[in-house]
C-alpha positions as CSV (number, residue, x, y, z in Angstrom):
1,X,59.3,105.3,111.8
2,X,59.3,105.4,108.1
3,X,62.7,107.3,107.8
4,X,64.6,104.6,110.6
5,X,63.5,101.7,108.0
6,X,64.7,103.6,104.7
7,X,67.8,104.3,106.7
8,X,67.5,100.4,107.4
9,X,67.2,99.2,103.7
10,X,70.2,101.5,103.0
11,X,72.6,100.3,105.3
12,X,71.1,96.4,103.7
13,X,71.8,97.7,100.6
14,X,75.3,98.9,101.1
15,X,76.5,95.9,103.0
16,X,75.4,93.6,99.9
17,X,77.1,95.6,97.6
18,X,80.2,95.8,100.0
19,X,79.7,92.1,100.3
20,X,79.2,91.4,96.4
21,X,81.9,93.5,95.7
22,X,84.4,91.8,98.2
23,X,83.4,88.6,96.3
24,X,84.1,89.9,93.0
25,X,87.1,90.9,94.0
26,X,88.2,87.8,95.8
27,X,87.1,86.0,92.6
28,X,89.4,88.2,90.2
29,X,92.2,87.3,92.7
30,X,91.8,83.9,92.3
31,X,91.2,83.4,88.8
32,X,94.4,85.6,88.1
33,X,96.5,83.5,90.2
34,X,94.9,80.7,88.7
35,X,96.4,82.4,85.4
36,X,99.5,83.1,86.3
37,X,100.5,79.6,88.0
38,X,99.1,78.0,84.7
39,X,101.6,80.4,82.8
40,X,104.4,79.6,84.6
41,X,103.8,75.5,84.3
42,X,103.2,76.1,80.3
43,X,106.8,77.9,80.2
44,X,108.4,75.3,82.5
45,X,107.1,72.6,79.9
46,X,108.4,74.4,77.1
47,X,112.3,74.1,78.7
């Protein structure tokens, strides 16, 4: 019984860190378009 709930916790433990990591990522995605699209209306200005 003790080995089926450390196999448990594992399998918690990688889907947060799947989950934290898909977060992390979605956040980089948005903060670099956020970037970008704040470039682009900065050089627009400029013209």
């Amino acid at each position: 019984m003790k080995n089926h709930s450390r196999i448990l916790t594992v399998v918690c433990l990688l889907k947060l860190l799947s989950w934290s990591s898909l977060a992390i990522a979605e956040q980089l995605t948005v903060n670099s378009d956020q970037l970008t699209t704040d470039l682009l209306h900065k050089s627009e200005n400029k013209r």
